[in-house]
ZAZA-527419 format. One line per 5 residues: number of its first residue (from 0); their letters; for each residue x, y, z of N, C-alpha, C. Coordinates in steps of 0.02 Angstrom, whole numbers, plus 50000, padded with zeros to 5 digits. Atoms other than C-alpha are relative to their C-alpha. Layout:
REM residues N
NUM) A) X/Y/Z/X/Y/Z/X/Y/Z ~ ...
REM end
This chain:
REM residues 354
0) XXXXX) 50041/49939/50000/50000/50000/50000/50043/50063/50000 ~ 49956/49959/49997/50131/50104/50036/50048/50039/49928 ~ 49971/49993/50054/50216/50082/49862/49946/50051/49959 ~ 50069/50001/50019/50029/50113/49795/50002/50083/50008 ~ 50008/49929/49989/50032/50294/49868/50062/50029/49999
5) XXXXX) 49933/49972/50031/50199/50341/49849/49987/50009/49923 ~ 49997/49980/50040/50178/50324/49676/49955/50016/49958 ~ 50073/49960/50019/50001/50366/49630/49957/50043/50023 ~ 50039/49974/49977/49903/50422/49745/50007/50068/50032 ~ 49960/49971/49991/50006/50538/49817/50010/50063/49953
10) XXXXX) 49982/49954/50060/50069/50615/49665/49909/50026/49966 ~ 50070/49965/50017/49876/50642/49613/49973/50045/50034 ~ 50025/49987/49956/49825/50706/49777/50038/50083/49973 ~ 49964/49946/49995/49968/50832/49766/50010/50058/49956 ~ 50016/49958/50064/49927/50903/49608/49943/50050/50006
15) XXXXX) 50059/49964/49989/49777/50976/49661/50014/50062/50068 ~ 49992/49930/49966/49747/51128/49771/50013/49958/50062 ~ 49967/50035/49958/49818/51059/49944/49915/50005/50049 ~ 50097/50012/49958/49601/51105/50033/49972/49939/49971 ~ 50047/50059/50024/49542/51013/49899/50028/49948/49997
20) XXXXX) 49963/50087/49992/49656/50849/49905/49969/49995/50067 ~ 50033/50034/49940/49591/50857/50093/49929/49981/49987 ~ 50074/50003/50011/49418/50879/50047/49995/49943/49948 ~ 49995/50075/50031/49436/50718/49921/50020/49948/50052 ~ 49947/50081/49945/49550/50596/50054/49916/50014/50066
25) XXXXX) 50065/50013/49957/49379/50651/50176/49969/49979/50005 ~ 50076/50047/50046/49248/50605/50057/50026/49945/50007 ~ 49958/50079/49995/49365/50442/50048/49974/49966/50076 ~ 50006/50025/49954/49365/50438/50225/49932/50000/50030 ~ 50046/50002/49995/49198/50454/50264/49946/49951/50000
30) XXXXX) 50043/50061/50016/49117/50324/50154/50049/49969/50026 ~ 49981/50066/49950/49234/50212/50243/49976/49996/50072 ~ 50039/49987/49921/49182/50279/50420/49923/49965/50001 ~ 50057/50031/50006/48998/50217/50356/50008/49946/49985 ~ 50005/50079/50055/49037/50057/50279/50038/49963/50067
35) XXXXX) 49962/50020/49947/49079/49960/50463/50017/49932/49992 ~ 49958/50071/50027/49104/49798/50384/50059/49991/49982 ~ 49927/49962/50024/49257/49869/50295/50035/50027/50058 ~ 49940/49978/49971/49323/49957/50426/49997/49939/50062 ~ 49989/50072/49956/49304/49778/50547/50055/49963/49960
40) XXXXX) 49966/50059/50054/49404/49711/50381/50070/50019/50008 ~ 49925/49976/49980/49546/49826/50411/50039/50011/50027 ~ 49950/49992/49945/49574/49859/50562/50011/49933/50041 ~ 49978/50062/49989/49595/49668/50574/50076/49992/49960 ~ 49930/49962/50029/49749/49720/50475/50037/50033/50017
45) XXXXX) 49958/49939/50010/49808/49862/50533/49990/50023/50089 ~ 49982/49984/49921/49782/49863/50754/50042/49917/49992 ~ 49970/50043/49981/49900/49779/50835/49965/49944/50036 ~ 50014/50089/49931/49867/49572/50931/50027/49967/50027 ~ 49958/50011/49969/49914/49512/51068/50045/50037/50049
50) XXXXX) 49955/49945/49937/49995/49672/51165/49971/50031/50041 ~ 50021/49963/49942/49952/49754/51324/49981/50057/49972 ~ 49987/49931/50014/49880/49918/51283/50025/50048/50043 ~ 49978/49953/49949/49930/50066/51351/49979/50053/50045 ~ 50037/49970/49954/49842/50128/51499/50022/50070/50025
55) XXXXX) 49988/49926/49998/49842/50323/51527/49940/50038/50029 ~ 50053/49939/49983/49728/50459/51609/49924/49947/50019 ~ 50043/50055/49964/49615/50291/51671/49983/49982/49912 ~ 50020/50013/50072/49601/50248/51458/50040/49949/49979 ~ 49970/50067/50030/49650/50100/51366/50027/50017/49910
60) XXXXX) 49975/49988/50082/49738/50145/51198/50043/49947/49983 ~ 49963/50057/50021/49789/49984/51082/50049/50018/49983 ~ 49915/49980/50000/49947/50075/51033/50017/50074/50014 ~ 49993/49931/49978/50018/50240/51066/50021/50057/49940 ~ 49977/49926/50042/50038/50332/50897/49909/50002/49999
65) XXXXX) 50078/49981/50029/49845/50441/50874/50023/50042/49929 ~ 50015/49985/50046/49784/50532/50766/50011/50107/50028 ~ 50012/49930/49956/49798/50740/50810/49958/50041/49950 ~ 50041/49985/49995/49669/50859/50804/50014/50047/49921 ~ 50002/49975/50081/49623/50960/50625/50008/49956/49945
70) XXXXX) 50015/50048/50069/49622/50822/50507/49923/49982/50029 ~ 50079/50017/49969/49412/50759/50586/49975/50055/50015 ~ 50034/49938/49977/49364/50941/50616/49927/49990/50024 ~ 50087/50015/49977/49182/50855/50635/49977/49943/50035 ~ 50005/50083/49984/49201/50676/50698/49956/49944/49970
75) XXXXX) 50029/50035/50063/49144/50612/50525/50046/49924/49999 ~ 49962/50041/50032/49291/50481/50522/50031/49960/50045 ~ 49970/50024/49950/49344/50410/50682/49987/49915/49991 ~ 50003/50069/50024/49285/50235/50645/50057/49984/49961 ~ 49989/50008/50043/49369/50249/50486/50089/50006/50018
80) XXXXX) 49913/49997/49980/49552/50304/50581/50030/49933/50025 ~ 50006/50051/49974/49539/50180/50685/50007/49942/49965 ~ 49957/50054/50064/49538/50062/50530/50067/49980/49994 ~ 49943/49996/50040/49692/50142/50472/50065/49957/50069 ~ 49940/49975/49952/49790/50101/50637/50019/50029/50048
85) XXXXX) 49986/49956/49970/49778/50229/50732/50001/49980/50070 ~ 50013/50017/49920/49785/50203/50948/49926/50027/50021 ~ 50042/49934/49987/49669/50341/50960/49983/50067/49955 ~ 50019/49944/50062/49587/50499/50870/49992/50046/50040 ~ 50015/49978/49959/49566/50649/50922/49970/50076/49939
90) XXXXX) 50044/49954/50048/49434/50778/50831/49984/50064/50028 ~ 50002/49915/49986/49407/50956/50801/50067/50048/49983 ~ 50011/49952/49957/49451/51096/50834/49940/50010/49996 ~ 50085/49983/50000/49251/51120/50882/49993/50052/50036 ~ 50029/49955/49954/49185/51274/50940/49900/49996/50025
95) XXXXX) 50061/50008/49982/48993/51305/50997/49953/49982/49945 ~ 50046/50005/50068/48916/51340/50818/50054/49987/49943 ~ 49981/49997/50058/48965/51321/50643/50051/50054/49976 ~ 49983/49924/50016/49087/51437/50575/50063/49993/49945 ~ 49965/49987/50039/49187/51470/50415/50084/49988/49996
100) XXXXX) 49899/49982/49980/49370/51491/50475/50021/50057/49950 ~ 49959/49957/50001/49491/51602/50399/49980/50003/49900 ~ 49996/49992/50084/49480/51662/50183/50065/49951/49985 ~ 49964/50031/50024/49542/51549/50067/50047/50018/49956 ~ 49997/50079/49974/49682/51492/50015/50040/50025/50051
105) XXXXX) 49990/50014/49927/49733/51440/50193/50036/49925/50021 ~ 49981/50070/50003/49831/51284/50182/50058/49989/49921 ~ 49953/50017/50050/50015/51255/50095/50043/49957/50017 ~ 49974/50042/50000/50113/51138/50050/50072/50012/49982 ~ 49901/49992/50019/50327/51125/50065/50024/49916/49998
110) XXXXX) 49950/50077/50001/50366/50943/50002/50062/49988/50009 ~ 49914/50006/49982/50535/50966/50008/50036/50008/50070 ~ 49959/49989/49940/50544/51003/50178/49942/49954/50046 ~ 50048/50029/49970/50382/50877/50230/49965/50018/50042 ~ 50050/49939/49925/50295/51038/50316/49926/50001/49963
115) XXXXX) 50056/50006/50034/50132/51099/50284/49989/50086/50055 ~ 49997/49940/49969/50088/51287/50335/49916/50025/50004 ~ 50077/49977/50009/49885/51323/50377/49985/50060/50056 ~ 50013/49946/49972/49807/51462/50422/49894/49998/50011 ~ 50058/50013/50008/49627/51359/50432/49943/50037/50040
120) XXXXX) 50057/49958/49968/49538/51469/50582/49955/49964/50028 ~ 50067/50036/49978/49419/51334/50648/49964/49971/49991 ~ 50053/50001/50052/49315/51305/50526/49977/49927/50021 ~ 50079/50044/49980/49170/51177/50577/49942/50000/50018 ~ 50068/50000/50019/49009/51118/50577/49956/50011/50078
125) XXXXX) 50040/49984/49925/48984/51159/50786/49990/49961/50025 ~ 50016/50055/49970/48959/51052/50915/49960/49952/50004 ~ 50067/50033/49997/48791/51005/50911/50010/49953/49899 ~ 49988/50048/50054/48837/50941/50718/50055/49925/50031 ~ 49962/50032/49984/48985/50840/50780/49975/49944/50059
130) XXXXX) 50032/50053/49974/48875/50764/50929/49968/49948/49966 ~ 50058/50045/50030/48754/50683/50799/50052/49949/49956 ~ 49954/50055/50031/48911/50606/50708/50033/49956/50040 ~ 49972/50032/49991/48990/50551/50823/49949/49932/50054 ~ 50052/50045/49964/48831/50461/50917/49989/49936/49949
135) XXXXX) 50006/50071/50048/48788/50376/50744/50023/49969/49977 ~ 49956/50043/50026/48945/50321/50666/50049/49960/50058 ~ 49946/50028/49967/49037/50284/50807/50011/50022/50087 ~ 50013/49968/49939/48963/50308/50982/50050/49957/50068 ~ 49962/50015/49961/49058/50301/51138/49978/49927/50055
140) XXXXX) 50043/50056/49966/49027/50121/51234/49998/49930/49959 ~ 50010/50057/50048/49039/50037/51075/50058/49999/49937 ~ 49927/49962/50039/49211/50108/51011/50056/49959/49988 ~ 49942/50073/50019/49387/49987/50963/50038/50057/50040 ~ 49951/49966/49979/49479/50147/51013/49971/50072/50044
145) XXXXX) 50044/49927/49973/49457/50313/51117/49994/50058/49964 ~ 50001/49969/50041/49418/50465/51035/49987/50078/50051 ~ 49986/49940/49949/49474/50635/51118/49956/50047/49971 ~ 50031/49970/50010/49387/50794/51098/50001/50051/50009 ~ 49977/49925/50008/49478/50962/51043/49958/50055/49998
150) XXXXX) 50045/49935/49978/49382/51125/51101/50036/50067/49984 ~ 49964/49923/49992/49419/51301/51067/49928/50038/50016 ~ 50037/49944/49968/49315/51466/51074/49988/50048/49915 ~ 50023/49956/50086/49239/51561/50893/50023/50058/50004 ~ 49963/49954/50016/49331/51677/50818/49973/50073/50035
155) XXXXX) 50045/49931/49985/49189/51821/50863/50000/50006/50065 ~ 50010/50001/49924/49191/51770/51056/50055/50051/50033 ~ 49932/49972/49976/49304/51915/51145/50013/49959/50049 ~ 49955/50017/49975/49458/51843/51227/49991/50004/50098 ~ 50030/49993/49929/49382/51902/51396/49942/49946/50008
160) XXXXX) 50074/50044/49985/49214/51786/51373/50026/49916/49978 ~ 49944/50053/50009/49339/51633/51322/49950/49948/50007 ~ 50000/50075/49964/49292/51501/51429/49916/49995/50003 ~ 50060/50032/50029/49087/51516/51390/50015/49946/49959 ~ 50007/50054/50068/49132/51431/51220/50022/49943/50028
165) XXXXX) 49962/50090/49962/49255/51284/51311/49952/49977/50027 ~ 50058/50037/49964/49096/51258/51438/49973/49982/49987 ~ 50046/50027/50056/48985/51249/51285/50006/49934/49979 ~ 49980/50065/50023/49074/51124/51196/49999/49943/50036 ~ 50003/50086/49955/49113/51010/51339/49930/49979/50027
170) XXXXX) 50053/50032/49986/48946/51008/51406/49949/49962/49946 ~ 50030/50021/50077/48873/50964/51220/50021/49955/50002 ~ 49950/50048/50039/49009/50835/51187/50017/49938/50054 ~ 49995/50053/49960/49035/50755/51362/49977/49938/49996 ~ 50045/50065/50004/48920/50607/51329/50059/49959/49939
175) XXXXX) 49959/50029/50054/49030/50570/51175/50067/49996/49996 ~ 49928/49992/50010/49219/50607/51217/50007/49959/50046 ~ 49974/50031/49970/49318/50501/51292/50066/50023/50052 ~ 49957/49944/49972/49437/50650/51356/50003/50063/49955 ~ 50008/49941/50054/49444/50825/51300/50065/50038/50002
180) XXXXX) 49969/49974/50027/49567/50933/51215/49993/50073/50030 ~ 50006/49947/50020/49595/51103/51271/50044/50052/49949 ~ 49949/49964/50031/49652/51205/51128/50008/50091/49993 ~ 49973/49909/50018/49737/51402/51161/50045/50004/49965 ~ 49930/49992/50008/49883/51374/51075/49992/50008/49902
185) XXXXX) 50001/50000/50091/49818/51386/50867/50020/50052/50012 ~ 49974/49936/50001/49897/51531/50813/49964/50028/49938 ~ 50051/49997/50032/49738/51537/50679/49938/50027/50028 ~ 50083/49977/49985/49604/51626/50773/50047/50065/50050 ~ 49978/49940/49967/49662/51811/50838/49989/50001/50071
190) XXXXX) 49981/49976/49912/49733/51833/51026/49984/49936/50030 ~ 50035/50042/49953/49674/51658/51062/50078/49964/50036 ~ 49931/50011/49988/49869/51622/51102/50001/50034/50090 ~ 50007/49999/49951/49840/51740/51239/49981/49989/50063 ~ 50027/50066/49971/49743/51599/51326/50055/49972/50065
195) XXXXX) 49922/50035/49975/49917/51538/51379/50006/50053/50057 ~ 49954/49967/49934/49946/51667/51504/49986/50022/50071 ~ 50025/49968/49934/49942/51723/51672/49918/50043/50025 ~ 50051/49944/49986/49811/51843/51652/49924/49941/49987 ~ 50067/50015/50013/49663/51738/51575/50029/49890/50019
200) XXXXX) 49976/50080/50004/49746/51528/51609/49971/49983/50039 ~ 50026/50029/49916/49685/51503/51798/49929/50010/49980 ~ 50087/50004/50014/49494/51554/51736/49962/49947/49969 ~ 50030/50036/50044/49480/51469/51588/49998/49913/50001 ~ 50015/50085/49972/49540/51302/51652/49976/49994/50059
205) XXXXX) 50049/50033/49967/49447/51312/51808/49932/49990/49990 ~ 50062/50008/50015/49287/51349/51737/49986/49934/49951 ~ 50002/50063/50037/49311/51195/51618/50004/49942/50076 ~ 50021/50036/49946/49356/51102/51772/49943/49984/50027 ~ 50040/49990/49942/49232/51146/51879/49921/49973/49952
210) XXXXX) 50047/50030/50014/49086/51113/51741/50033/49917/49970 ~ 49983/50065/50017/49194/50931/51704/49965/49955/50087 ~ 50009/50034/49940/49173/50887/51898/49928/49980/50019 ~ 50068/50010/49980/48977/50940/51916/49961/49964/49947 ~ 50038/50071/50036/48934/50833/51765/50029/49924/50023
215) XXXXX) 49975/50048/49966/49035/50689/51840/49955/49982/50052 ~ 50050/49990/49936/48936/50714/52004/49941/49974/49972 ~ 50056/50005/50013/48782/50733/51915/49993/49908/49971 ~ 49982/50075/50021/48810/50556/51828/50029/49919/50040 ~ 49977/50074/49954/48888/50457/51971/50070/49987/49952
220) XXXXX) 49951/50048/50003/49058/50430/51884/50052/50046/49982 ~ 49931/49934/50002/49248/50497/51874/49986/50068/49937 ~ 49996/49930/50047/49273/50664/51793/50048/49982/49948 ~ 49966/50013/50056/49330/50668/51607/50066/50022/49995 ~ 49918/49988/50007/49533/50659/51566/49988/50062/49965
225) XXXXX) 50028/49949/50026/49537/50847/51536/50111/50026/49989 ~ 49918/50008/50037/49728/50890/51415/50006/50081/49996 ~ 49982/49928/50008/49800/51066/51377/50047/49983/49948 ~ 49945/49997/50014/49889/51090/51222/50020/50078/49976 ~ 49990/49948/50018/50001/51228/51190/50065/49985/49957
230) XXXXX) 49962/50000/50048/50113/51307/51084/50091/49994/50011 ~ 49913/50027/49991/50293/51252/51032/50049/50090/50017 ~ 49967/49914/49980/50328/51449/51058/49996/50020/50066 ~ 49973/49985/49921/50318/51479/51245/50071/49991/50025 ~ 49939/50000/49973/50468/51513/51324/49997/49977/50055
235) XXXXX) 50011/50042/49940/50512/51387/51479/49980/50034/50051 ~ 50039/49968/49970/50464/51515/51583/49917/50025/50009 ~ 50068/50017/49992/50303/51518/51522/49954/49955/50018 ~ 50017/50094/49997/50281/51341/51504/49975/49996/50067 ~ 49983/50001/49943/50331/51351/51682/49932/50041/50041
240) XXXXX) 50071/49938/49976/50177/51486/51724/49931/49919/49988 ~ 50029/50009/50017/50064/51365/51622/50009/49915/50049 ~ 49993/50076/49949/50119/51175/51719/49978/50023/50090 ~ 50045/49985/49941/50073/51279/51866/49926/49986/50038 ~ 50075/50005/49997/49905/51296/51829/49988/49918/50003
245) XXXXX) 50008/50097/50009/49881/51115/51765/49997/49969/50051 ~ 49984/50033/49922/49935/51042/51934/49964/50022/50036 ~ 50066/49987/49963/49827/51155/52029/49951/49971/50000 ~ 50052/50029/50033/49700/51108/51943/49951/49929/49973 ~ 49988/50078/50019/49735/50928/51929/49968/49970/49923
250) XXXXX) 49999/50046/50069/49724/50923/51747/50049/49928/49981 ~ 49971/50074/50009/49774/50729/51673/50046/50011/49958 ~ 49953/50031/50026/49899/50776/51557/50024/50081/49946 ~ 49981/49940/50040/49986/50911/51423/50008/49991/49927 ~ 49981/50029/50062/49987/50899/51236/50062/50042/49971
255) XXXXX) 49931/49948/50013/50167/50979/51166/50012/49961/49936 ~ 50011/49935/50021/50163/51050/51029/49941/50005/49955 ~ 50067/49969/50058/50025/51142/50927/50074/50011/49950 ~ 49950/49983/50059/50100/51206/50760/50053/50073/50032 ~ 49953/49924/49978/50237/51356/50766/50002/50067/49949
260) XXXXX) 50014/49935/50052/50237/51532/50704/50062/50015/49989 ~ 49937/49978/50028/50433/51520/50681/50011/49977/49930 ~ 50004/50032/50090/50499/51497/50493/50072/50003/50006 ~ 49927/50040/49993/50664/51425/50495/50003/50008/49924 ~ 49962/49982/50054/50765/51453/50344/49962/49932/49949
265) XXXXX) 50035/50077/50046/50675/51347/50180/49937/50057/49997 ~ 50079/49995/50002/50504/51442/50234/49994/50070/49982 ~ 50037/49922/49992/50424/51607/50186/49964/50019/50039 ~ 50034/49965/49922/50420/51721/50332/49935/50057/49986 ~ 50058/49940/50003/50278/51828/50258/49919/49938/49983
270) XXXXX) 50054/50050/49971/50155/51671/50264/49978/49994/50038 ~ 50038/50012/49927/50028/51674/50399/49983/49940/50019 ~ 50019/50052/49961/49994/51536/50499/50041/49964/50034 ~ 49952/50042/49957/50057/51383/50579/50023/49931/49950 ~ 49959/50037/50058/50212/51285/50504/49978/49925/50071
275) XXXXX) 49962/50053/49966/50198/51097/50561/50016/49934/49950 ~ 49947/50026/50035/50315/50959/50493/50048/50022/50015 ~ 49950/49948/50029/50477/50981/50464/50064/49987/50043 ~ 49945/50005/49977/50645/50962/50555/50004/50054/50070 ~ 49964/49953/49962/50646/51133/50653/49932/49975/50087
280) XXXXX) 50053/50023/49943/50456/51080/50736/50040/49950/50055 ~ 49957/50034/49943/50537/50925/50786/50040/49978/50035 ~ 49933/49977/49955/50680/50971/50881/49950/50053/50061 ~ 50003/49968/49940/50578/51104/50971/49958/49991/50025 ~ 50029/50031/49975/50438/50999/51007/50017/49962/50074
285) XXXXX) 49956/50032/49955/50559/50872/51082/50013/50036/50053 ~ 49963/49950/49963/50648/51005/51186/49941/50006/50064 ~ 50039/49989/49951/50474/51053/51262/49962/49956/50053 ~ 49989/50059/49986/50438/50880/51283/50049/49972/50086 ~ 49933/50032/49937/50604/50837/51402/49978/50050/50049
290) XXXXX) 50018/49940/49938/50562/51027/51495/49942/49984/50034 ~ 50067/50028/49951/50389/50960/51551/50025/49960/50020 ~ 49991/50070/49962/50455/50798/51592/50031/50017/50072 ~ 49942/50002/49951/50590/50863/51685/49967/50054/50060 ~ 50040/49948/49948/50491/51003/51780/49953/49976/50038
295) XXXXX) 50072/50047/49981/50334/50897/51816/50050/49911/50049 ~ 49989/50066/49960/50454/50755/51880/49966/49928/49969 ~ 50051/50050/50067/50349/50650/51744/49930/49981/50053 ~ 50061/50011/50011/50193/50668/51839/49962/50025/49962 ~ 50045/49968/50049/50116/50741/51704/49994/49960/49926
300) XXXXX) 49979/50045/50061/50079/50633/51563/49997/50044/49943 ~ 49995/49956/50050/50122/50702/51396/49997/49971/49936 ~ 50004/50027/50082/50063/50656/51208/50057/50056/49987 ~ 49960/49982/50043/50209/50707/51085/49963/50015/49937 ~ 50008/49983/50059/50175/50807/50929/50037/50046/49966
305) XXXXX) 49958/49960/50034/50260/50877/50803/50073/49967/49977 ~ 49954/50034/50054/50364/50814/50641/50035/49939/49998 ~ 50010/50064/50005/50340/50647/50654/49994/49958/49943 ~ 49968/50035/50052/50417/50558/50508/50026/49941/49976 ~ 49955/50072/49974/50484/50393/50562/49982/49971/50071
310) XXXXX) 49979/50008/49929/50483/50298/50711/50058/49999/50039 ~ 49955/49973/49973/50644/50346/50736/49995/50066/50052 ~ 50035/49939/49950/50553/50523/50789/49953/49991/50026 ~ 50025/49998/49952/50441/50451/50866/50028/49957/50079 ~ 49947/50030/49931/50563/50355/51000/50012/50061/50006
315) XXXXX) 49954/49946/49969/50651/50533/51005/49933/50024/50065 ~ 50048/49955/49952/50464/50605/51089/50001/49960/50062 ~ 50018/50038/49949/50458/50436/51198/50080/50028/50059 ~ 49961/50015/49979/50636/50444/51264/50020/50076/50035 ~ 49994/49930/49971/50606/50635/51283/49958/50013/50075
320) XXXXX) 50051/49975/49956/50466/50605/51404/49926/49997/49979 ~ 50083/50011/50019/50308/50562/51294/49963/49938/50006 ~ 50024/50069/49973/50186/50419/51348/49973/49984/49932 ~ 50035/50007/50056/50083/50432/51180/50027/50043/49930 ~ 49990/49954/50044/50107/50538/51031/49938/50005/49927
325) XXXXX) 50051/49982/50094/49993/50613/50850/50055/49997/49960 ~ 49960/49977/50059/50041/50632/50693/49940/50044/49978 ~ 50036/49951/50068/49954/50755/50562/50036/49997/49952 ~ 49967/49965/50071/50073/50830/50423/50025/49897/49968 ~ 49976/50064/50021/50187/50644/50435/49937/49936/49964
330) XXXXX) 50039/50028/50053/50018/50553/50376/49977/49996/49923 ~ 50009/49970/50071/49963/50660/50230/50074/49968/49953 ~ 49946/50014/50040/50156/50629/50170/50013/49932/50002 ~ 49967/50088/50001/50193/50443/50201/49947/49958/49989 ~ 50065/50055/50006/50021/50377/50180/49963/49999/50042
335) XXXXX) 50019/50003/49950/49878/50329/50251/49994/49943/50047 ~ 49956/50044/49945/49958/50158/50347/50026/50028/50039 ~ 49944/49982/49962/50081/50248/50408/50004/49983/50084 ~ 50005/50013/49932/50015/50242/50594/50001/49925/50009 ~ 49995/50083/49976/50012/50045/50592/50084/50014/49979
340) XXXXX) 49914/49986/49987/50200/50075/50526/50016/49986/50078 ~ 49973/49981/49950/50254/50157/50666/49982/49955/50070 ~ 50030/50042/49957/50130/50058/50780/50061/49933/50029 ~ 49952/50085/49999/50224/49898/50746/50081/49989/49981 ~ 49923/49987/50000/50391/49971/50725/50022/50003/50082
345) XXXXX) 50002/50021/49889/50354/50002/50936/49995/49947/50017 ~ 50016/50090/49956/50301/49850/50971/50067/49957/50049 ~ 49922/50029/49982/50467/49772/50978/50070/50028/50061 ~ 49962/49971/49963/50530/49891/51069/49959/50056/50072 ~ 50076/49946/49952/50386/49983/51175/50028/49978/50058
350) XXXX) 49967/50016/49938/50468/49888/51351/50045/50082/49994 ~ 49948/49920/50002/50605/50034/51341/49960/50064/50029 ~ 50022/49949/49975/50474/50175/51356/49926/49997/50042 ~ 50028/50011/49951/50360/50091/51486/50016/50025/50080
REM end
């Protein structure tokens, strides 16, 4: 399969405007997400048998590479990842309602350097769409894998009223996630970066808390694994502001890194958005990676993301300090196996970062 898209599919895909190759590989993925005979056919192929999974945040994931957030913007396809391989999925960015994202085009492509630079803004169909998909194709209770559940806040919401939209979402979505995503760290939706800091961080994750605990309560059962990811641009001192909170707070875990707004030599610095792929991501992924580990004392569990190419880089995130790790950009370019790859390239060696 691999050969198969290397030299066709690939090269077709890539010919086309880099939205619309996604918006084709969707439609793809989609009718497979519906067709559950097929995806029972493949992912008899393509999860691992026979291995312990890997227990995290009280969750059972059959291997530890997922899927990361902005490729499912709607949770149309999670069945269908899960096919491919994947440990886990994790969908969205969802805000409350529906909403456009950013003017097109918004999404480029640097093959030569295996990056990918978007400036997508959000863009989905709202929570209340994303509940009804993910109830009928692939409801929680009756799942092969877990399926996380990335949150932000609509572009129009001021930066002061934040943490309405996060409350929104999770209370919509709770019934269906299996842990949720908080995301401040796109650098695609104006000032929402400033999320990250001192001034607005302690609000916005306790008010998510605090409505995670009283639906717990209300239900009779533990409160949902609740993640933070931020950006590969904080300086350890920030970082350091932001693992504060977390711990207070007794959030389950940190996701490192969102994409980056640096452009390392190769990229055009007058391109907006966020570069991920790429050599420079993952080095300073890693980096942020080992600084949580090493600050947190590794109670803090940490998915790895960012320029994930090999399982060579993905041992670098384990050995840095990561229990799990995504891919994004490394899929689009190596195929869509790739995550059983890597899957079963660990296997053999997964003791080591236990």
């Amino acid at each position: 399969m691999s050969l198969i898209y290397d030299s066709i599919l690939r090269p077709l895909l890539f010919r086309m405007d880099p939205e619309h190759a996604h918006e084709r590989a969707r439609t793809a993925m989609k009718w497979l997400n519906n067709s559950p005979a097929l995806c029972r056919l493949l992912a008899s192929c393509t999860q691992l048998r026979g291995t312990e999974p890997v227990d995290l945040f009280g969750l059972k994931f059959p291997n530890r590479v997922g899927l990361a957030a902005g490729m499912d913007k709607d949770g149309e396809m999670a069945r269908a990842t899960a096919a491919m391989g994947f440990g886990f999925t994790e969908v969205g960015t969802v805000t409350p309602q529906m909403q456009p994202g950013n003017p097109r085009p918004r999404l480029f492509r640097y093959p030569e350097k295996e990056a990918i630079i978007n400036r997508m803004g959000f863009n989905n169909l709202g929570a209340d769409a994303m509940l009804k998909s993910l109830t009928k194709t692939y409801p929680k209770g009756k799942r092969r894998v877990p399926v996380g559940v990335n949150i932000g806040k609509a572009k129009t919401t001021p930066i002061e009223d934040a943490s309405a939209d996060y409350v929104a979402c999770f209370r919509t979505l709770a019934d269906q996630a299996d842990y949720f995503t908080v995301n401040i760290s796109s650098p695609n939706t104006q000032g929402l970066r400033q999320l990250q800091s001192r001034k607005f961080l302690r609000k916005l994750l306790s008010d998510i808390q605090s409505a995670n605990c009283a639906h717990a309560k209300k239900l009779g059962h533990a409160p949902h694994p609740l993640l933070l990811k931020i950006a590969p641009d904080l300086s350890f001192p920030e970082i350091d502001t932001v693992l504060e909170v977390l711990l207070d707070l007794d959030y389950s875990g940190l996701i490192a890194t969102n994409t980056t707004v640096a452009r390392p030599e190769g990229f055009p610095r007058d391109q907006a958005g966020g570069l991920s792929g790429g050599s420079y991501l993952r080095k300073r992924s890693n980096a942020v990676i080992n600084y949580v580990y090493k600050a947190t004392s590794g109670r803090l569990p940490i998915i790895g993301v960012g320029g994930i190419d090999s399982p060579e880089a993905v041992g670098e995130k384990l050995d840095a300090g990561a229990s799990l790790v995504q891919i994004y950009t490394g899929w689009i370019y190596k195929g869509p196996f790739f995550p059983c790859v890597l899957a079963r390239a660990l296997r053999s060696q997964d003791s080591a970062w236990i």
